[in-house]
Backbone bond lengths (Angstrom), bond angles and torsions (degrees), N, CA, C in turn:
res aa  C-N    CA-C-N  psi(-1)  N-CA   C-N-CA  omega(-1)  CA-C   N-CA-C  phi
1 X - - - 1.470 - - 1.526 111.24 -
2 X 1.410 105.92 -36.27 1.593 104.70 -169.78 1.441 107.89 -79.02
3 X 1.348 101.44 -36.81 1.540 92.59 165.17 1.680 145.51 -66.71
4 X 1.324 100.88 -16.54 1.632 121.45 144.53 1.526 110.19 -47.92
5 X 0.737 103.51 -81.93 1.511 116.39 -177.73 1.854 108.89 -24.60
6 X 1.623 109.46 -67.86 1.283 105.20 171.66 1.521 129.96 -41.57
7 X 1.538 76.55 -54.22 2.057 80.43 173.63 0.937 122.74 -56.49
8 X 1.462 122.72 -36.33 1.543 127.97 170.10 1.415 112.62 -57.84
9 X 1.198 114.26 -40.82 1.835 111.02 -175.35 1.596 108.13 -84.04
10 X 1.679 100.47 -25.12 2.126 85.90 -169.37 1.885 76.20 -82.24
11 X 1.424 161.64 17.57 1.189 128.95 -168.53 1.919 84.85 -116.24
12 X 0.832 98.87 -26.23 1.863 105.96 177.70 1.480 98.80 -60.88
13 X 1.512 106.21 -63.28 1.345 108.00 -175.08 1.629 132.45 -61.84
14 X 1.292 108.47 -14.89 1.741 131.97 178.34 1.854 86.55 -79.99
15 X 1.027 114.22 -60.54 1.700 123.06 178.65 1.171 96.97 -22.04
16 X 1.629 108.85 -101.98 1.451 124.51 -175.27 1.464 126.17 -48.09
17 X 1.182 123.08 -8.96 1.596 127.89 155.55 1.465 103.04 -89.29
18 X 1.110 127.00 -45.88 1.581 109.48 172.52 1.983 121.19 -53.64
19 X 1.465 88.47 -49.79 1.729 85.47 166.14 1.406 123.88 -72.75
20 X 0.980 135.19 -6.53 1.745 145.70 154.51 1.380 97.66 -50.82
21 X 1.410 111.49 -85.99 1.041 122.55 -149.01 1.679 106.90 -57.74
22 X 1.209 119.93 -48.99 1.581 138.62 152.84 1.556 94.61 -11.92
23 X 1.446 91.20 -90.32 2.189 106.11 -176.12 1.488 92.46 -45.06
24 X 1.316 135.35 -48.18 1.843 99.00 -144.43 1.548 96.43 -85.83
25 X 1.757 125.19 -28.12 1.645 132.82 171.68 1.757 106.00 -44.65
26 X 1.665 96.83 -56.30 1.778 94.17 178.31 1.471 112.93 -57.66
27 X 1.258 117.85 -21.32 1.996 111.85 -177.65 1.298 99.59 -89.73
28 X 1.185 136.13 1.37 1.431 126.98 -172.58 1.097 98.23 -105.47
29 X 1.538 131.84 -49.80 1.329 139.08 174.91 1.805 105.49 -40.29
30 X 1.604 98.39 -68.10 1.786 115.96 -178.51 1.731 97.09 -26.12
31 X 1.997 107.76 -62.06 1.429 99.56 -141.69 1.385 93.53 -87.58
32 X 1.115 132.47 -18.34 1.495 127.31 179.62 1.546 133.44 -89.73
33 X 1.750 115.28 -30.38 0.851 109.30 -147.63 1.629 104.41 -126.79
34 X 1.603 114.24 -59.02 1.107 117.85 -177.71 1.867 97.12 -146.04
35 X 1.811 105.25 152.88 1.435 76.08 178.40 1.698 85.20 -149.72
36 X 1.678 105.06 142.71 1.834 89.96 -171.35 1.528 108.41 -83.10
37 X 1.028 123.62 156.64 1.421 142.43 170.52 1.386 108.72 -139.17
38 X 1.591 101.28 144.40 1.497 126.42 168.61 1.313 117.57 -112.78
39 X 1.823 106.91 145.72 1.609 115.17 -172.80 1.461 114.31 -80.17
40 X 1.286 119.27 115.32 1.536 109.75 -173.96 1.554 104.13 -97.25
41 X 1.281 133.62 -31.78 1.403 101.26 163.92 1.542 114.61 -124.30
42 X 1.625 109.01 -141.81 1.513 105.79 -161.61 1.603 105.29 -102.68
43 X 1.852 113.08 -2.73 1.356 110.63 -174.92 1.746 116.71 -56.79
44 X 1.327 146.52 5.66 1.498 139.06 168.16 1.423 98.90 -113.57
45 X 1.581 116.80 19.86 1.834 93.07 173.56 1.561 100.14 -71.38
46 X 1.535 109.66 169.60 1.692 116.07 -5.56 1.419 102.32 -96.74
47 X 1.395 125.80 14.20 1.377 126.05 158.18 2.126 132.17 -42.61
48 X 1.144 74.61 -36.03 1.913 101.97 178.66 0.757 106.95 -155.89
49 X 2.000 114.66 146.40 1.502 110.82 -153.32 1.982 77.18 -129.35
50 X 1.086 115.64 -172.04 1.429 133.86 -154.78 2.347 70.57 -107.41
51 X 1.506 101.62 141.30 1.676 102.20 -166.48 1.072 131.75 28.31
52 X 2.216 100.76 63.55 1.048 135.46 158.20 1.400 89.08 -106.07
53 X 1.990 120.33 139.72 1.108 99.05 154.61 1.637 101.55 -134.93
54 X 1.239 99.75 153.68 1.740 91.25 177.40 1.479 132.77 -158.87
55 X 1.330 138.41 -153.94 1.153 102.08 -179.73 1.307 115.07 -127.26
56 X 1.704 128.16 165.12 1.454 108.66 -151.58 1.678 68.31 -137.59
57 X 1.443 101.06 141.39 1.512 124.96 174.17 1.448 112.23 -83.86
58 X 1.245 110.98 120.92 1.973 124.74 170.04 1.172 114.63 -59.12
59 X 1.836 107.96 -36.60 1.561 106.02 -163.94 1.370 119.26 -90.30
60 X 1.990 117.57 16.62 1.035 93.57 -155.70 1.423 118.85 -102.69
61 X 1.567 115.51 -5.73 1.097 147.47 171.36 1.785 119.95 -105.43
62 X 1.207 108.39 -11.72 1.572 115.55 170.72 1.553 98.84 99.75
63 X 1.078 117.11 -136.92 1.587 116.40 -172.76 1.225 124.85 -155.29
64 X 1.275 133.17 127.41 1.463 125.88 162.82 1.625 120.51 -126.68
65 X 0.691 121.15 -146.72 1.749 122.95 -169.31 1.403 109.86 -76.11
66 X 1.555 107.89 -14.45 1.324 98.77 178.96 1.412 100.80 -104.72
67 X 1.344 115.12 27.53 1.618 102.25 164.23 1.389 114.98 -90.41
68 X 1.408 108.21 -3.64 1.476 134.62 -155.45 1.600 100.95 -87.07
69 X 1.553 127.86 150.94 1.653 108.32 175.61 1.627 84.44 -79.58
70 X 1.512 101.75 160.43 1.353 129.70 157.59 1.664 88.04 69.28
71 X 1.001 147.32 5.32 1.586 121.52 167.31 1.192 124.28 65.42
72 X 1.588 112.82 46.24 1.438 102.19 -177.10 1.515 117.58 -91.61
73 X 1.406 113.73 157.14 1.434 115.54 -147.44 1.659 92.80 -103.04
74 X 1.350 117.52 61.96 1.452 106.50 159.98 1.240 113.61 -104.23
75 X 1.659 141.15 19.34 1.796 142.23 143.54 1.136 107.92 -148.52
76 X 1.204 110.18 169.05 1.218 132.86 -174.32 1.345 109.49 -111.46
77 X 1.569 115.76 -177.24 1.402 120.63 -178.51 1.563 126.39 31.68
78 X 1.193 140.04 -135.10 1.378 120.14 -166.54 1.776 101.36 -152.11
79 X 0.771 103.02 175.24 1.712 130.86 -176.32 0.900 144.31 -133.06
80 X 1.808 122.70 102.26 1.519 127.04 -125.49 1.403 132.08 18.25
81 X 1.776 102.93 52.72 1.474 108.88 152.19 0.885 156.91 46.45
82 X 1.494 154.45 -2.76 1.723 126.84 -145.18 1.141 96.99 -97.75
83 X 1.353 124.30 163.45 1.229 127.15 175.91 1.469 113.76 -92.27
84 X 1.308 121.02 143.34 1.750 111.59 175.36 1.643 112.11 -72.89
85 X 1.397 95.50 163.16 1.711 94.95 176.29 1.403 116.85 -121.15
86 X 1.249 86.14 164.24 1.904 100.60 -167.40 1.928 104.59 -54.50
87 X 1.229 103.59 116.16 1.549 105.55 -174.21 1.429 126.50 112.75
88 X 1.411 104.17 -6.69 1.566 113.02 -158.58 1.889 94.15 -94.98
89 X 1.067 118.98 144.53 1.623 131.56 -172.46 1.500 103.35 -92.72
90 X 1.387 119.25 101.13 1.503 116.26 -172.09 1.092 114.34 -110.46
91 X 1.443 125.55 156.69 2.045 127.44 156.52 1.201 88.51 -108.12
92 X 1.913 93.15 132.79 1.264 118.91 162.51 0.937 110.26 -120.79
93 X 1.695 119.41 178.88 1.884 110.34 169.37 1.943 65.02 -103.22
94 X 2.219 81.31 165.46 1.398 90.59 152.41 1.429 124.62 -90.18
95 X 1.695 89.69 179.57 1.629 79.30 -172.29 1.765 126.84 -102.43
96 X 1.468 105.31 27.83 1.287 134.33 160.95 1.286 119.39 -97.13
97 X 1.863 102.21 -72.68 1.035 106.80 -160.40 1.714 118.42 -95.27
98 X 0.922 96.56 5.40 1.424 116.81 -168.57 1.564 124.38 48.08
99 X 1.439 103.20 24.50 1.577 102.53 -163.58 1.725 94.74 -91.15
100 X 1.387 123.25 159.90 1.232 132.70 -168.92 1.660 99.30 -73.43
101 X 1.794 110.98 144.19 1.481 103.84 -171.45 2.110 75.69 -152.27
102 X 1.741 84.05 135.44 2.003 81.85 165.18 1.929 101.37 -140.86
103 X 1.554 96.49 120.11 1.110 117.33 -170.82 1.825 113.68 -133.99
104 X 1.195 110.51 174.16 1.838 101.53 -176.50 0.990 115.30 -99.44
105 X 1.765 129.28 147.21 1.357 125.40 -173.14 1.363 85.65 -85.09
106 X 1.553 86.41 146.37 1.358 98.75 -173.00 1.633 108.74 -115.33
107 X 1.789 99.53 -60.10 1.326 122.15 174.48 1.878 129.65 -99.98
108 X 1.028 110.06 122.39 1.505 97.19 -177.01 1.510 126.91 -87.60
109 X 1.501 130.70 178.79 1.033 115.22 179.28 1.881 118.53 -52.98
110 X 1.260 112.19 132.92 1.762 105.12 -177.91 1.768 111.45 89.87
111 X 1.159 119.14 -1.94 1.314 126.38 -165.58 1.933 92.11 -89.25
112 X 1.341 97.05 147.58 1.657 111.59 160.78 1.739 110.45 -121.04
113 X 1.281 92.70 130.86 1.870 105.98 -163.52 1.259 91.90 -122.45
114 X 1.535 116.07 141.92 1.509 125.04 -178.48 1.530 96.53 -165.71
115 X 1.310 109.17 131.15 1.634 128.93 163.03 1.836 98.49 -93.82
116 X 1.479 94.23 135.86 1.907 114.07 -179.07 1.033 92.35 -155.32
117 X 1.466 107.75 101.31 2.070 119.46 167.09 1.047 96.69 52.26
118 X 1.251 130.98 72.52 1.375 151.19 137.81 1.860 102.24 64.82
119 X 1.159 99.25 32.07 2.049 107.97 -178.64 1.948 81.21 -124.74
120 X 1.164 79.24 143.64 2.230 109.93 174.50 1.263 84.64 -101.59
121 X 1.348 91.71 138.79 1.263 117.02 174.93 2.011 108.01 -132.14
122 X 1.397 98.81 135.45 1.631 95.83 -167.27 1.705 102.68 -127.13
123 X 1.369 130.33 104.39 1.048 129.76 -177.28 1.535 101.10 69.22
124 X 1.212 120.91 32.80 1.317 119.75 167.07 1.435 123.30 64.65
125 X 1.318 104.04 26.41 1.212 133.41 143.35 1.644 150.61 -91.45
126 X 1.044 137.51 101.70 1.252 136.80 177.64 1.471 131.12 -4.57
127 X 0.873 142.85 30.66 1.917 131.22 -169.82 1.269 124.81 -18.58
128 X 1.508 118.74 113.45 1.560 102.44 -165.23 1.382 93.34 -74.97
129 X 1.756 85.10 146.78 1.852 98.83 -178.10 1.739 98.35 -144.51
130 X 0.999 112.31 134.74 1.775 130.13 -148.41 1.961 83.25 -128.65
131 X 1.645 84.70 149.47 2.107 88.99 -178.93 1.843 79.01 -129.69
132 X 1.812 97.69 113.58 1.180 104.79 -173.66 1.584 128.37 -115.35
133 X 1.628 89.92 13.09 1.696 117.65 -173.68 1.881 115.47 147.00
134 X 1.148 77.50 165.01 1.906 88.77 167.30 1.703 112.49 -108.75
135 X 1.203 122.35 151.57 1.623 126.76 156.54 1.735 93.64 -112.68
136 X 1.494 84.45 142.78 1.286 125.93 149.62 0.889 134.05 -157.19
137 X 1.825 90.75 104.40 1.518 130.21 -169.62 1.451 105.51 -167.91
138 X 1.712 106.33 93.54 1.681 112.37 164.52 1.406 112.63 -28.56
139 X 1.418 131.65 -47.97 0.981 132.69 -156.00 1.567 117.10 -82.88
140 X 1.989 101.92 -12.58 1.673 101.57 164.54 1.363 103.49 -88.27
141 X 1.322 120.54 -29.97 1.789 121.74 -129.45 1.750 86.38 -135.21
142 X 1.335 127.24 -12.14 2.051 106.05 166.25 1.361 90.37 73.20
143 X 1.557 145.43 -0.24 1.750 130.57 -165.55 1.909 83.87 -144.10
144 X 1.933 83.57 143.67 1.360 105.93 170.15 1.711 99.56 -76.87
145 X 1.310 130.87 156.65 1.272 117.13 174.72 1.797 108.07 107.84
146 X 1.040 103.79 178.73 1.749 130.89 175.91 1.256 117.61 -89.62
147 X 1.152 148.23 86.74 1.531 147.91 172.91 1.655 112.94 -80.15
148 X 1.412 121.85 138.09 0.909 123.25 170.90 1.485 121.07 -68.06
149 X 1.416 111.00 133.93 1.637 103.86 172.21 2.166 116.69 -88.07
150 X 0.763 125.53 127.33 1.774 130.62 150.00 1.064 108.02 -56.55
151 X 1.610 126.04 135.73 1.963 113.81 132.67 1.413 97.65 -131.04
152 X 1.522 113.93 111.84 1.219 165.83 -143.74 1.756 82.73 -109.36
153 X 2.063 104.00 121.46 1.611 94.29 159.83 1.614 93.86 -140.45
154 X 1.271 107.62 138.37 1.205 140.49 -160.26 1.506 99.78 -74.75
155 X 1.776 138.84 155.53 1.330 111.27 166.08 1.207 122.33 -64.49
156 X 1.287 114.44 -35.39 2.048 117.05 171.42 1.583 115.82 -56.78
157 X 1.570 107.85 7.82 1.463 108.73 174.61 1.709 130.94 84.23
158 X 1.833 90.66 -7.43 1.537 88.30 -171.20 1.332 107.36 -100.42
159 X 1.633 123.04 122.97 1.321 122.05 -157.55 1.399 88.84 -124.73
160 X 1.490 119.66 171.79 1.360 130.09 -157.20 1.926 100.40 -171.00
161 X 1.304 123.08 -171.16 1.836 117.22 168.95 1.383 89.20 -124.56
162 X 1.257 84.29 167.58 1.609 115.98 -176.91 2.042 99.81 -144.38
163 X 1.501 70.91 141.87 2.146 80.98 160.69 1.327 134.18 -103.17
164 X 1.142 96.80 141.92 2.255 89.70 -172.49 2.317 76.82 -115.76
165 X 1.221 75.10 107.02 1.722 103.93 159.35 1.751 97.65 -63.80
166 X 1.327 124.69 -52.13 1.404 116.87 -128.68 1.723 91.77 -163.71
167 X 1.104 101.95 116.77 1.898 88.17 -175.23 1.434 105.63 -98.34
168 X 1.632 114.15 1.07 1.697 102.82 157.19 1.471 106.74 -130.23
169 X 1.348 113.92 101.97 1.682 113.42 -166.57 1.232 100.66 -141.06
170 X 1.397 138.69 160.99 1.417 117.71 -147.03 1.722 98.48 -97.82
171 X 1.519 106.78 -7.47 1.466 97.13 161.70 1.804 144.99 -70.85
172 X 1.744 77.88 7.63 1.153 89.14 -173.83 1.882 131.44 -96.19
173 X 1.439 90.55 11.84 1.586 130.35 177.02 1.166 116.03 -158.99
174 X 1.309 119.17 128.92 1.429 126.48 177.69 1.595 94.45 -151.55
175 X 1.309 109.52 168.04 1.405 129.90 171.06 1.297 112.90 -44.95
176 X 1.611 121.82 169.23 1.568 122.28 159.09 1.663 119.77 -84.78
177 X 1.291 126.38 126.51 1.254 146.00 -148.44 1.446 101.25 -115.79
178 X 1.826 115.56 93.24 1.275 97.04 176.69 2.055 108.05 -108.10
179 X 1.570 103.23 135.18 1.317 114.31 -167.96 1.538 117.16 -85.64
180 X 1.541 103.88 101.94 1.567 117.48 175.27 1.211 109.39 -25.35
181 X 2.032 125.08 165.68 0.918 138.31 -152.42 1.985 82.53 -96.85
182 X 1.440 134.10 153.22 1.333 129.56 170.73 1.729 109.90 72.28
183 X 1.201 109.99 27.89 1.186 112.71 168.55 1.743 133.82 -174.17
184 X 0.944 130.16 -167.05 1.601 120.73 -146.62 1.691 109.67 -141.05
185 X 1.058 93.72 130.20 2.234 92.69 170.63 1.659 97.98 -88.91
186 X 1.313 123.14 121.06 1.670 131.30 150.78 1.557 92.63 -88.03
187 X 1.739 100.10 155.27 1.118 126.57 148.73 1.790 115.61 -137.52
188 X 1.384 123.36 166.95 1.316 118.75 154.80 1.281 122.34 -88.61
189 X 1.685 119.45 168.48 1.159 105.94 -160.78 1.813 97.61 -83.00
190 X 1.755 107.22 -27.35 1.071 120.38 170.73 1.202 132.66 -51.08
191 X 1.560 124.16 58.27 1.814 129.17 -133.03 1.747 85.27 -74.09
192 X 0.951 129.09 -22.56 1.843 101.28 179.28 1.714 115.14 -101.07
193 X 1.090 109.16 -11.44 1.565 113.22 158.90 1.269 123.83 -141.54
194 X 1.874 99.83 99.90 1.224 114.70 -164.40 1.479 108.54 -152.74
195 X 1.261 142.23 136.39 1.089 142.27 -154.99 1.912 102.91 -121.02
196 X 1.168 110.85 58.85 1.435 106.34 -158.10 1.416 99.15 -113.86
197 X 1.806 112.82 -147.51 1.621 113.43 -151.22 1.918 92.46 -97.03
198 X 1.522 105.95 6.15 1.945 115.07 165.19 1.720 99.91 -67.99
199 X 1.168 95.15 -50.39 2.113 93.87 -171.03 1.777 93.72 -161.34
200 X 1.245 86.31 126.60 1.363 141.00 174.28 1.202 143.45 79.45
201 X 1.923 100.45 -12.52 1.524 124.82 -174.17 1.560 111.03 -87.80
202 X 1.292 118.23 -50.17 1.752 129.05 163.38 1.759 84.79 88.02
203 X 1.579 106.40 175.07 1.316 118.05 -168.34 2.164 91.94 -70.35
204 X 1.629 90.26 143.41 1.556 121.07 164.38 1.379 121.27 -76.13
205 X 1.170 126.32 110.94 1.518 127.82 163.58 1.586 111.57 -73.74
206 X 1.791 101.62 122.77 1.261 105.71 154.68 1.377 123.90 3.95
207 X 1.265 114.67 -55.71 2.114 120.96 -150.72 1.078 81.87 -84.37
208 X 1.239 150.79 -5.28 1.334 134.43 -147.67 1.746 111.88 -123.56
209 X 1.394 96.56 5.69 1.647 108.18 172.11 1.100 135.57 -64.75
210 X 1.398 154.31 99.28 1.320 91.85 -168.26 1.712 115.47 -116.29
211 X 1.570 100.31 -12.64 1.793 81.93 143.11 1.605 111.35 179.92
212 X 0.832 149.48 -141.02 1.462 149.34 179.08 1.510 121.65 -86.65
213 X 1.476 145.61 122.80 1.447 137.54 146.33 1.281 125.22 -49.38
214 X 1.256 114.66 109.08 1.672 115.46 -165.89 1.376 116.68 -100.70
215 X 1.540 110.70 -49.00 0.917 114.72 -160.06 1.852 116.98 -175.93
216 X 1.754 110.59 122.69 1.319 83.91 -161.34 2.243 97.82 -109.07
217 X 1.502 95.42 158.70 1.712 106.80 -146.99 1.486 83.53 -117.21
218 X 1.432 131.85 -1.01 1.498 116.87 -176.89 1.412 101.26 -162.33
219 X 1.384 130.22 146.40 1.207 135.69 152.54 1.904 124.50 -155.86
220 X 1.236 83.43 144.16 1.763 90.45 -175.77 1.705 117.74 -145.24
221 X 1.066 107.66 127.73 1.415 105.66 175.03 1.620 130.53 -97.15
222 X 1.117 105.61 -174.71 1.427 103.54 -168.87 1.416 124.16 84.11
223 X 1.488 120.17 -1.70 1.302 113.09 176.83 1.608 107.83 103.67
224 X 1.152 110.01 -23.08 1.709 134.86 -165.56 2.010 88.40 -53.56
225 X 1.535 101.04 147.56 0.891 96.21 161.21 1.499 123.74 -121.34
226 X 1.125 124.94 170.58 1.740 116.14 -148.75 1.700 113.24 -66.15
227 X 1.669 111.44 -30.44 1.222 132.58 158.94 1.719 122.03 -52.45
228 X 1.467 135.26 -36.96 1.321 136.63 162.00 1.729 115.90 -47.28
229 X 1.306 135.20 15.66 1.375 141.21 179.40 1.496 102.31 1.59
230 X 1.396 122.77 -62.28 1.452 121.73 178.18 1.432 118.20 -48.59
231 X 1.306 125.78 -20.53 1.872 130.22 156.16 1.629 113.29 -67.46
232 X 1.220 112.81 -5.13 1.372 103.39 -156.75 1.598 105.94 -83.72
233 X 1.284 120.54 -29.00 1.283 121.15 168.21 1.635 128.09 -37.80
234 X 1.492 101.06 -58.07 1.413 122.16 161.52 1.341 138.10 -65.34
235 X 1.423 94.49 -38.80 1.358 93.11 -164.56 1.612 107.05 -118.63
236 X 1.343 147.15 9.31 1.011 164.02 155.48 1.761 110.92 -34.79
237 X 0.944 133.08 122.20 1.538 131.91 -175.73 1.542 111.22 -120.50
238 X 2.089 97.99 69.06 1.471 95.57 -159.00 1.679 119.48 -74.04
239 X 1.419 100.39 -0.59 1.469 111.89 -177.43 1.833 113.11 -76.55
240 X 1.557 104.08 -10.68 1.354 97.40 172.91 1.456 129.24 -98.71
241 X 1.772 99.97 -23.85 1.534 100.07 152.66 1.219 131.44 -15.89
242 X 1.987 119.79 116.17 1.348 108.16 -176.39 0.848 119.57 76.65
243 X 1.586 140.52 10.24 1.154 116.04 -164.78 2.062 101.70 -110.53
244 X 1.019 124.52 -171.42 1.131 139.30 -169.79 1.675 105.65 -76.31
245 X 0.758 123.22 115.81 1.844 130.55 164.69 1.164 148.08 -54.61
246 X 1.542 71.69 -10.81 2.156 105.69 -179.86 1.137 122.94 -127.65
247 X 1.543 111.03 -10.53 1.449 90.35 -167.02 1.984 102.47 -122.41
């Protein structure tokens, strides 16, 4: 009998060290390596759709406290470094609210950013911007109707689309935006509904990265969440599987 007993407790105990070790490998992975995130609204259409989910790289900018869960404030600044690049689709916290936000670098440190009739302007330069079609599909574009598509190329060459909701919307002029030394201009790709460093977000500090959009591994529409399996027939968006995060 007593020896039942043991086996029963060393097989409990093999358990709960196997799930340790499980949990503490998955937090190492989270804070170091890759970590998944989901799109909560429509500001990166039609680049990312609202149940896109995917995964955003730790290593690609180095690390700081917000690579950490919950953000705890035992350092500052970052850890082995890189800087992001102009074009690259990032999660940041903000720098208020600290809530997670993934938008495109737009502007770099020293950069002047200005919207004029719905054309970016970078150092007071033009951005070539090409009209390369319309969607119509609520489900890219949130609007009944035909939306115009952008493909927007960056001077480093990396171009991507953008949507003009509205070709006179007040996002479509704003002031000149010059970007402090240690920090970054985001925009969405969604230039008329976008909650970025135009209104309300202000320039991003470095520390505040927390790592690259790589690549998204799941998507579903309708609101569905990835757990409802019985939506999956319908609502599954198997054409985005794998696909690129940026472009």
């Amino acid at each position: 009998m007593s020896d039942k007993i043991e086996k029963k407790q060393s097989t409990f105990s093999e358990t709960v060290s196997v799930v340790i070790q499980a949990l503490i490998l998955a937090l190492i992975i989270r804070t170091l390596l890759f970590q998944p995130f989901s799109i909560p609204s429509g500001s990166m259409r039609p680049t990312l759709l609202e149940g896109d989910y995917l995964f955003v790289s730790k290593f690609s900018y180095g690390y700081s406290r917000h690579s950490l869960p919950f953000s705890p404030n035992i350092f500052s600044g970052r850890i082995w470094a890189d800087e992001p690049e102009r074009g690259d689709v990032a999660v940041f916290k903000h720098p208020v609210s600290n809530v997670d936000y993934i938008k495109r670098v737009i502007g770099l440190p020293g950069d002047r950013i200005q919207m004029k009739d719905g054309v970016l302007f970078i150092n007071g330069e033009p951005v070539k911007r090409e009209l390369v079609g319309q969607i119509d599909d609520p489900d890219v574009t949130e609007q009944f109707g035909p939306v115009d598509v952008y493909r927007e190329t960056l001077p480093n060459g990396v171009s991507y689309n953008t949507l003009d909701l509205s070709p006179n919307s007040s996002a479509d002029n704003t002031r000149e935006f010059a970007v402090p030394d240690g920090h970054y201009f985001m925009m969405g790709d969604n230039r008329d509904n976008s909650n970025d460093s135009r209104f309300g977000v202000g320039y991003v500090p470095l520390e505040n990265f927390v790592g690259r959009a790589d690549i998204i591994f799941f998507s579903i529409a309708g609101g569905a969440s990835p757990l409802e399996i019985w939506r999956w027939p319908s609502e599954l968006r198997l054409e985005r599987f794998f696909k690129s995060a940026s472009k």
